[in-house]
N, C-alpha and C positions, 0 to 999 in steps of 0.2 A: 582551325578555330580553337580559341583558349576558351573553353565553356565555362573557366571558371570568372572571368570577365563579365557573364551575363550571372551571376549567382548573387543573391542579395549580401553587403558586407557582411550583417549579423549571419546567416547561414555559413559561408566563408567561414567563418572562425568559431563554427560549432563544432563539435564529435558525438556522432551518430551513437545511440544508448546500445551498448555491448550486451549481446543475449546469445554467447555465447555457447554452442552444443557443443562440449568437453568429452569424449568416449569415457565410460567410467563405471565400475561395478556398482557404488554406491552413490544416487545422488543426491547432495543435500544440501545444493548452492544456491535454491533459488525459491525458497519458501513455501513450496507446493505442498500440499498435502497428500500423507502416506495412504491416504482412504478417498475410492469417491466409485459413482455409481455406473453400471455399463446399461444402461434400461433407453429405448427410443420408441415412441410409440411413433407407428405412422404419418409421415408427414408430406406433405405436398410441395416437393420441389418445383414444381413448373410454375406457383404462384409467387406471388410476393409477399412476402411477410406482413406482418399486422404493423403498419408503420409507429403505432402507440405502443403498441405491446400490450393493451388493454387489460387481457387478462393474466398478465403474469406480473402488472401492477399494482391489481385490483388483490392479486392474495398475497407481495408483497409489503401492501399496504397495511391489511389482515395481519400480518405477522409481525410489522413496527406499530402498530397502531395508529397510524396515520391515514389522513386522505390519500386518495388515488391522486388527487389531482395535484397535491405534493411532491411527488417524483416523477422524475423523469430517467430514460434509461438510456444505455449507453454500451458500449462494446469495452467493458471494462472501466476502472478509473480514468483510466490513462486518457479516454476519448472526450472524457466529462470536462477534466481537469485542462484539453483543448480550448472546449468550449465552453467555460469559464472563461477561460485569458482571452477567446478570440471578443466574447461581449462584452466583457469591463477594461479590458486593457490590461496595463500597469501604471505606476508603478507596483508590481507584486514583490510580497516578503514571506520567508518561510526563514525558519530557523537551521544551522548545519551542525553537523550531518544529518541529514534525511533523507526522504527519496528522491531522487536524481530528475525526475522527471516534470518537478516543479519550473526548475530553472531552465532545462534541457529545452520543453514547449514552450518559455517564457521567450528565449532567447530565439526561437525558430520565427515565434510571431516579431519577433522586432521589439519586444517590452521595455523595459528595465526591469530591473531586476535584485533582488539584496538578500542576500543570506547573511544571519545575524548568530552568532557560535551560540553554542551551548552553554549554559555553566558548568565546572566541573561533578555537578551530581548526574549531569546529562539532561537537567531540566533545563524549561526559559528562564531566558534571563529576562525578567521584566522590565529592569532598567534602560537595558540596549532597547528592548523593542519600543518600550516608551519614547526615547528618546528619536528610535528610528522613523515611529509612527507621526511623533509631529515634524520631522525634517520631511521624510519623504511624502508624508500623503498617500500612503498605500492604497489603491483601489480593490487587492485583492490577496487576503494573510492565509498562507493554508500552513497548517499545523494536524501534523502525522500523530496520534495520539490512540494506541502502542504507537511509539515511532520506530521506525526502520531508515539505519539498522543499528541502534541503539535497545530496543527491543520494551526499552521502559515508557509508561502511560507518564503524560506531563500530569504537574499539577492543577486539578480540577480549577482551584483558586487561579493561578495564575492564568490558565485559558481564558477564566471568566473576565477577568483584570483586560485582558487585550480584545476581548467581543465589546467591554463597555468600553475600552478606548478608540477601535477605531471608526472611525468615519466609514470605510468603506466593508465589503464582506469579508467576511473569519470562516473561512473553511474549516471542517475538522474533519481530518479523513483518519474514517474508522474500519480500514482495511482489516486489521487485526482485531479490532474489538472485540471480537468472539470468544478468542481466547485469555482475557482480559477479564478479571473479577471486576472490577470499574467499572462504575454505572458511565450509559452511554450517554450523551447530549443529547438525545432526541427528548427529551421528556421538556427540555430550554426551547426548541424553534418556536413556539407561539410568545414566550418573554423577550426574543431579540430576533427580530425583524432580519439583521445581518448575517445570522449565523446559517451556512449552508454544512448539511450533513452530506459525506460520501460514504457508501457501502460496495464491497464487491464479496458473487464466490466465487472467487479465487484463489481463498487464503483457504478454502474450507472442503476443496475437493474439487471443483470446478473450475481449473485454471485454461484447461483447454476451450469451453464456452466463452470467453471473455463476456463475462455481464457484468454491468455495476451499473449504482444508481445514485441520484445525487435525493436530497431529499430536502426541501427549502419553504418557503411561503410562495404562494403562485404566483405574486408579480416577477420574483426571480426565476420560477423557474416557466413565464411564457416569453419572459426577453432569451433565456440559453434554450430556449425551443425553436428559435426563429433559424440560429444557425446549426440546429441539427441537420445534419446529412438524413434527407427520409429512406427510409429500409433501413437502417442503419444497424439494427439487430434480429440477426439472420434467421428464419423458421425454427432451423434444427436447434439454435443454442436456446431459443424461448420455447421450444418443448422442452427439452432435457431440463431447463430452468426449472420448469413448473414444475415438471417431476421431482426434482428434488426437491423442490420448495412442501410438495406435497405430500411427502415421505420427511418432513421437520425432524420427526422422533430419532433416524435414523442419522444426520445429519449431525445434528447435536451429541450422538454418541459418536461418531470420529472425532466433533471437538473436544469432548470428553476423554477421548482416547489420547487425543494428541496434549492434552494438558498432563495427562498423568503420567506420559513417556516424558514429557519436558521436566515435572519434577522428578523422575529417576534419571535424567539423564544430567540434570545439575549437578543432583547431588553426587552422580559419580567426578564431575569434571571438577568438582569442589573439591574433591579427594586427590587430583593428580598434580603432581610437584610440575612446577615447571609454567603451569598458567591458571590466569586469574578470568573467571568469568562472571558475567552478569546478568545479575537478576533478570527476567521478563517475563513479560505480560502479553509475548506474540507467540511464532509458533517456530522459532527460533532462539538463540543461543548466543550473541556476541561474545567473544573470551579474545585476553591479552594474551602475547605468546611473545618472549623473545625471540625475535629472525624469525615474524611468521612467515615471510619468501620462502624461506625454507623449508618450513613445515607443510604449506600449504604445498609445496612443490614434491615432499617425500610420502605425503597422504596421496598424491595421485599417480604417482609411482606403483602404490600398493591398490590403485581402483576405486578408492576416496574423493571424492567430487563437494568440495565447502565452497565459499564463499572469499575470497580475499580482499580485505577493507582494507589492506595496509597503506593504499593509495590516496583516501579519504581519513584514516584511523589509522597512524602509526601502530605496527604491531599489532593490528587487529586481524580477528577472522569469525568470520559469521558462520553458523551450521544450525541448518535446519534441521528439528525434528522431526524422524522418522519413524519407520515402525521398529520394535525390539530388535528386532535383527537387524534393521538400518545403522540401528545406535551403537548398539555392540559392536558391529561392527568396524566402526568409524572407532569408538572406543579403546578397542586393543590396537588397531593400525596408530594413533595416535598416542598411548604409552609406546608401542615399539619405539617411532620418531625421536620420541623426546626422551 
Protein backbone atom coordinates (compact mmCIF):
# COMPACT_ATOMS: atom_id res chain seq x y z
CA UNK A 1 0.00 0.00 0.00
CA UNK A 2 1.39 3.59 -1.03
CA UNK A 3 -0.15 5.53 2.24
CA UNK A 4 0.80 8.29 0.73
CA UNK A 5 -2.00 8.04 -1.88
CA UNK A 6 -4.61 8.11 1.11
CA UNK A 7 -2.67 11.61 2.53
CA UNK A 8 -4.57 14.80 1.76
CA UNK A 9 -2.61 16.93 -1.40
CA UNK A 10 -2.21 19.97 0.90
CA UNK A 11 -0.56 17.61 3.81
CA UNK A 12 1.57 15.75 0.75
CA UNK A 13 3.46 18.83 0.18
CA UNK A 14 3.87 20.12 3.86
CA UNK A 15 7.24 19.71 6.15
CA UNK A 16 6.71 18.84 9.45
CA UNK A 17 7.93 22.05 11.92
CA UNK A 18 11.63 21.03 12.89
CA UNK A 19 12.24 21.06 16.75
CA UNK A 20 15.14 19.71 16.74
CA UNK A 21 17.35 18.23 20.08
CA UNK A 22 20.88 19.33 18.91
CA UNK A 23 23.61 17.70 21.86
CA UNK A 24 25.23 20.96 22.92
CA UNK A 25 26.90 22.63 26.14
CA UNK A 26 25.27 25.91 25.52
CA UNK A 27 21.63 26.28 24.46
CA UNK A 28 20.37 29.25 22.91
CA UNK A 29 18.25 28.15 19.62
CA UNK A 30 15.09 28.11 20.66
CA UNK A 31 13.95 31.27 22.82
CA UNK A 32 13.39 29.69 26.22
CA UNK A 33 14.10 31.30 29.09
CA UNK A 34 17.34 31.00 31.33
CA UNK A 35 15.02 31.32 34.68
CA UNK A 36 11.96 29.38 35.66
CA UNK A 37 10.33 27.78 38.72
CA UNK A 38 10.85 23.83 40.14
CA UNK A 39 7.64 24.21 42.75
CA UNK A 40 4.33 21.49 42.28
CA UNK A 41 1.87 21.44 44.75
CA UNK A 42 -0.16 18.32 45.07
CA UNK A 43 -2.16 17.27 42.30
CA UNK A 44 -4.69 14.77 41.48
CA UNK A 45 -3.59 12.67 38.57
CA UNK A 46 -6.38 10.04 38.49
CA UNK A 47 -8.98 13.07 37.83
CA UNK A 48 -9.46 15.10 34.91
CA UNK A 49 -8.59 18.35 34.81
CA UNK A 50 -10.83 21.53 35.02
CA UNK A 51 -11.89 21.61 31.34
CA UNK A 52 -12.31 25.72 31.72
CA UNK A 53 -9.39 26.18 33.68
CA UNK A 54 -11.56 28.45 35.80
CA UNK A 55 -9.19 29.42 38.19
CA UNK A 56 -6.18 29.92 36.46
CA UNK A 57 -8.33 32.31 34.29
CA UNK A 58 -9.90 34.04 36.76
CA UNK A 59 -6.10 35.36 38.09
CA UNK A 60 -4.92 35.57 34.56
CA UNK A 61 -7.61 37.81 33.88
CA UNK A 62 -6.48 39.53 37.42
CA UNK A 63 -3.29 40.29 36.00
CA UNK A 64 -4.38 41.54 32.09
CA UNK A 65 -7.19 43.19 33.47
CA UNK A 66 -9.71 41.75 31.65
CA UNK A 67 -12.80 39.35 32.09
CA UNK A 68 -12.54 35.93 32.73
CA UNK A 69 -14.84 35.19 30.20
CA UNK A 70 -12.48 37.05 27.67
CA UNK A 71 -9.97 34.18 27.48
CA UNK A 72 -9.72 31.19 26.56
CA UNK A 73 -6.83 28.72 27.03
CA UNK A 74 -4.94 26.48 25.22
CA UNK A 75 -1.71 24.24 25.25
CA UNK A 76 0.50 26.97 24.18
CA UNK A 77 -0.01 29.43 21.06
CA UNK A 78 0.55 26.89 18.71
CA UNK A 79 -2.92 24.95 19.80
CA UNK A 80 -4.90 28.50 19.78
CA UNK A 81 -3.52 29.56 16.53
CA UNK A 82 -5.20 25.79 15.31
CA UNK A 83 -8.22 26.81 16.41
CA UNK A 84 -8.42 29.96 15.07
CA UNK A 85 -7.79 28.70 11.45
CA UNK A 86 -9.92 25.56 12.13
CA UNK A 87 -13.23 28.32 12.96
CA UNK A 88 -12.76 31.04 10.48
CA UNK A 89 -10.95 29.50 7.83
CA UNK A 90 -8.84 31.35 5.40
CA UNK A 91 -8.02 33.07 3.42
CA UNK A 92 -5.22 33.77 6.36
CA UNK A 93 -2.26 36.48 5.88
CA UNK A 94 0.65 37.13 8.12
CA UNK A 95 3.70 38.97 7.11
CA UNK A 96 7.57 37.07 6.30
CA UNK A 97 9.61 36.35 8.03
CA UNK A 98 7.73 35.22 11.13
CA UNK A 99 6.79 32.39 12.96
CA UNK A 100 6.52 29.39 10.88
CA UNK A 101 3.66 28.11 12.28
CA UNK A 102 0.96 30.47 10.90
CA UNK A 103 1.37 29.10 7.43
CA UNK A 104 2.54 25.51 8.61
CA UNK A 105 -1.26 25.04 10.48
CA UNK A 106 -2.82 27.02 7.71
CA UNK A 107 -1.64 24.65 5.18
CA UNK A 108 -2.38 21.38 7.29
CA UNK A 109 -6.05 22.62 7.44
CA UNK A 110 -6.32 23.02 3.56
CA UNK A 111 -6.48 27.13 4.02
CA UNK A 112 -4.92 29.51 1.72
CA UNK A 113 -2.65 31.18 2.60
CA UNK A 114 -0.28 34.57 1.90
CA UNK A 115 2.72 35.80 3.41
CA UNK A 116 3.37 39.31 2.42
CA UNK A 117 7.57 40.39 3.01
CA UNK A 118 8.67 42.80 5.22
CA UNK A 119 9.89 46.28 4.43
CA UNK A 120 13.60 46.72 4.61
CA UNK A 121 13.31 48.30 8.46
CA UNK A 122 11.63 44.86 9.09
CA UNK A 123 8.32 46.62 9.68
CA UNK A 124 4.85 46.13 7.55
CA UNK A 125 4.55 47.23 4.66
CA UNK A 126 1.23 48.73 4.63
CA UNK A 127 0.86 49.07 1.07
CA UNK A 128 1.19 45.28 0.26
CA UNK A 129 -1.07 44.47 3.06
CA UNK A 130 -3.68 46.94 1.77
CA UNK A 131 -3.38 46.02 -1.31
CA UNK A 132 -3.45 42.12 -0.26
CA UNK A 133 -6.45 42.85 2.08
CA UNK A 134 -8.65 44.00 -0.62
CA UNK A 135 -7.63 41.24 -3.37
CA UNK A 136 -7.78 38.50 -1.00
CA UNK A 137 -10.31 38.95 1.67
CA UNK A 138 -8.55 37.68 4.60
CA UNK A 139 -10.61 35.96 7.22
CA UNK A 140 -7.81 35.82 9.49
CA UNK A 141 -4.26 38.45 9.74
CA UNK A 142 -1.96 37.41 12.58
CA UNK A 143 0.80 39.64 13.21
CA UNK A 144 3.84 38.50 15.55
CA UNK A 145 4.57 41.90 17.40
CA UNK A 146 7.99 41.47 18.98
CA UNK A 147 8.15 39.39 15.81
CA UNK A 148 10.25 36.32 15.65
CA UNK A 149 12.65 36.05 14.41
CA UNK A 150 13.22 39.56 13.45
CA UNK A 151 13.06 40.34 17.19
CA UNK A 152 11.72 44.10 16.47
CA UNK A 153 7.79 45.39 17.73
CA UNK A 154 5.84 46.57 14.39
CA UNK A 155 4.72 49.86 14.19
CA UNK A 156 1.88 50.52 16.65
CA UNK A 157 0.44 52.81 13.76
CA UNK A 158 0.62 50.57 11.19
CA UNK A 159 -1.10 47.43 13.14
CA UNK A 160 -3.78 50.00 13.87
CA UNK A 161 -3.91 50.82 9.86
CA UNK A 162 -4.62 46.97 9.16
CA UNK A 163 -7.21 46.23 12.50
CA UNK A 164 -9.34 49.26 10.83
CA UNK A 165 -8.87 47.78 7.36
CA UNK A 166 -9.73 44.54 7.53
CA UNK A 167 -12.95 42.86 7.22
CA UNK A 168 -11.95 39.82 9.00
CA UNK A 169 -9.92 39.13 12.66
CA UNK A 170 -6.07 40.82 13.32
CA UNK A 171 -4.54 38.60 15.61
CA UNK A 172 -1.72 40.10 17.50
CA UNK A 173 0.43 37.64 19.03
CA UNK A 174 2.26 38.91 21.90
CA UNK A 175 4.43 36.01 22.77
CA UNK A 176 7.34 38.17 23.50
CA UNK A 177 5.61 41.29 24.71
CA UNK A 178 7.15 40.89 27.97
CA UNK A 179 10.24 41.82 27.12
CA UNK A 180 9.09 44.54 24.97
CA UNK A 181 9.02 48.40 26.48
CA UNK A 182 5.81 48.72 23.97
CA UNK A 183 2.58 49.07 25.39
CA UNK A 184 0.54 46.09 24.72
CA UNK A 185 -2.91 46.01 22.66
CA UNK A 186 -4.85 44.89 25.25
CA UNK A 187 -5.89 48.24 26.44
CA UNK A 188 -7.77 48.45 22.12
CA UNK A 189 -9.96 44.91 22.40
CA UNK A 190 -13.17 46.79 23.54
CA UNK A 191 -12.49 49.87 20.44
CA UNK A 192 -12.25 46.85 17.78
CA UNK A 193 -14.31 44.10 17.90
CA UNK A 194 -11.73 42.13 15.37
CA UNK A 195 -8.67 42.39 17.25
CA UNK A 196 -7.87 39.00 19.11
CA UNK A 197 -4.80 39.15 21.59
CA UNK A 198 -2.43 35.92 22.16
CA UNK A 199 -0.38 35.48 25.22
CA UNK A 200 1.92 32.51 26.15
CA UNK A 201 4.56 31.54 29.26
CA UNK A 202 6.76 30.16 27.34
CA UNK A 203 8.76 32.98 26.44
CA UNK A 204 9.05 33.68 30.27
CA UNK A 205 10.26 30.47 31.88
CA UNK A 206 7.54 27.99 31.24
CA UNK A 207 8.14 26.58 27.91
CA UNK A 208 7.83 22.94 29.29
CA UNK A 209 3.90 23.76 30.44
CA UNK A 210 2.66 24.72 27.18
CA UNK A 211 -0.01 27.27 28.25
CA UNK A 212 -1.18 30.28 26.17
CA UNK A 213 -4.17 32.14 26.05
CA UNK A 214 -5.91 33.94 23.44
CA UNK A 215 -7.80 36.84 24.78
CA UNK A 216 -10.88 38.53 22.43
CA UNK A 217 -14.63 39.81 22.90
CA UNK A 218 -16.74 36.62 23.82
CA UNK A 219 -18.67 36.09 20.57
CA UNK A 220 -15.10 35.11 19.39
CA UNK A 221 -14.02 33.66 21.76
CA UNK A 222 -17.63 31.13 22.33
CA UNK A 223 -17.37 30.21 18.48
CA UNK A 224 -13.10 29.03 19.02
CA UNK A 225 -14.61 27.32 22.14
CA UNK A 226 -16.80 25.12 20.36
CA UNK A 227 -13.77 23.40 18.66
CA UNK A 228 -11.69 23.12 21.66
CA UNK A 229 -10.47 19.70 22.23
CA UNK A 230 -12.07 19.33 26.21
CA UNK A 231 -9.11 18.59 28.91
CA UNK A 232 -7.20 20.05 26.81
CA UNK A 233 -5.00 21.70 29.44
CA UNK A 234 -3.54 19.18 31.63
CA UNK A 235 -3.83 19.39 35.83
CA UNK A 236 -0.07 19.56 36.26
CA UNK A 237 0.59 22.52 33.72
CA UNK A 238 -2.67 24.72 35.37
CA UNK A 239 -1.08 24.05 38.84
CA UNK A 240 2.47 25.07 38.15
CA UNK A 241 0.54 27.97 35.93
CA UNK A 242 -0.96 29.26 38.86
CA UNK A 243 2.05 29.09 40.77
CA UNK A 244 3.75 31.07 38.78
CA UNK A 245 1.20 33.29 38.05
CA UNK A 246 1.04 33.68 41.81
CA UNK A 247 4.62 34.35 42.60
CA UNK A 248 4.10 37.56 39.49
CA UNK A 249 6.93 39.37 41.66
CA UNK A 250 9.26 36.65 40.79
CA UNK A 251 8.57 36.27 37.30
CA UNK A 252 8.88 39.63 36.34
CA UNK A 253 12.41 39.60 37.85
CA UNK A 254 13.77 36.75 35.21
CA UNK A 255 12.13 39.23 32.67
CA UNK A 256 14.02 41.80 34.08
CA UNK A 257 16.87 39.70 34.33
CA UNK A 258 16.56 38.66 30.80
CA UNK A 259 16.28 42.24 29.46
CA UNK A 260 19.34 43.42 31.04
CA UNK A 261 21.53 40.37 29.83
CA UNK A 262 19.99 41.27 26.27
CA UNK A 263 21.28 44.74 26.58
CA UNK A 264 24.90 43.67 27.76
CA UNK A 265 24.75 41.12 25.37
CA UNK A 266 24.08 43.65 22.29
CA UNK A 267 26.24 45.75 23.27
CA UNK A 268 28.92 43.32 23.24
CA UNK A 269 27.98 41.82 19.74
CA UNK A 270 27.92 45.57 18.51
CA UNK A 271 31.55 45.63 19.34
CA UNK A 272 32.50 42.43 17.26
CA UNK A 273 33.98 42.85 13.68
CA UNK A 274 32.66 40.60 11.37
CA UNK A 275 28.56 40.89 12.27
CA UNK A 276 25.81 43.20 12.28
CA UNK A 277 23.05 42.60 14.78
CA UNK A 278 19.65 43.86 15.54
CA UNK A 279 17.85 45.74 17.75
CA UNK A 280 15.07 43.85 19.97
CA UNK A 281 12.38 43.91 21.78
CA UNK A 282 12.24 39.87 22.59
CA UNK A 283 14.30 37.78 24.35
CA UNK A 284 16.56 37.05 21.47
CA UNK A 285 19.16 38.41 19.22
CA UNK A 286 18.87 38.26 15.26
CA UNK A 287 22.59 39.33 13.88
CA UNK A 288 24.01 39.15 10.07
CA UNK A 289 27.23 37.07 9.64
CA UNK A 290 28.99 36.41 6.48
CA UNK A 291 28.73 32.38 5.70
CA UNK A 292 26.63 32.03 8.75
CA UNK A 293 26.54 27.89 7.59
CA UNK A 294 29.64 28.21 8.69
CA UNK A 295 29.51 29.97 11.76
CA UNK A 296 26.69 28.30 13.01
CA UNK A 297 28.46 25.03 12.10
CA UNK A 298 31.99 26.12 14.15
CA UNK A 299 29.86 27.47 17.19
CA UNK A 300 28.61 23.71 17.55
CA UNK A 301 31.74 22.31 17.13
CA UNK A 302 32.77 24.15 20.15
CA UNK A 303 29.10 23.23 22.34
CA UNK A 304 27.14 26.43 21.05
CA UNK A 305 23.52 25.56 20.15
CA UNK A 306 21.92 29.18 18.11
CA UNK A 307 19.49 29.30 15.76
CA UNK A 308 20.09 29.17 11.92
CA UNK A 309 17.77 31.56 9.75
CA UNK A 310 19.98 31.55 6.84
CA UNK A 311 17.21 29.37 5.21
CA UNK A 312 14.50 32.10 5.68
CA UNK A 313 17.24 35.16 6.20
CA UNK A 314 20.16 35.01 4.21
CA UNK A 315 23.19 35.09 6.45
CA UNK A 316 21.18 35.15 9.42
CA UNK A 317 21.42 33.65 12.80
CA UNK A 318 19.26 34.06 15.82
CA UNK A 319 20.58 33.50 19.53
CA UNK A 320 18.74 33.53 22.53
CA UNK A 321 19.40 35.10 25.54
CA UNK A 322 20.86 33.49 28.29
CA UNK A 323 22.16 33.69 31.64
CA UNK A 324 25.83 35.53 31.95
CA UNK A 325 27.52 32.65 31.51
CA UNK A 326 25.30 31.43 28.58
CA UNK A 327 26.35 34.69 26.92
CA UNK A 328 29.76 34.73 27.54
CA UNK A 329 30.01 32.00 26.61
CA UNK A 330 28.58 31.83 23.17
CA UNK A 331 30.53 35.25 23.18
CA UNK A 332 34.16 34.09 23.18
CA UNK A 333 33.24 30.79 21.02
CA UNK A 334 32.03 33.30 18.45
CA UNK A 335 35.13 35.75 18.40
CA UNK A 336 37.21 32.65 18.19
CA UNK A 337 35.03 31.61 14.82
CA UNK A 338 35.13 34.64 13.33
Amino acid sequence: MDIKKLVKPNIRSLRAYQAEEIPCRVKLDANESPYGLKVLRSVKTNKYPDPEAKELRRLVAKELKVKTENILHGNGSDEIIYYLITTFGGPVLYPVPTFSMYGIISQSLGEKKSGIPLDEKFDLDTDRFTEAIKKKKPKLIFLSSPNNPTGNSFSSERILEIIEQSKGLVVVDEAYQPFSDRRSFLPLLKKYKNLVILRTLSKVGFAGLRVGFMIADTDIIDEVNKVRLPFNLNSLSQQVALNALQDIKRMQSYISAVKSERKGLFKEMEKTAGITPYTSDANFILFKARDAEKIYQKLLQRGILIRNMSGSMKNCLRVSVGTLKDNTAFLKALKQVL
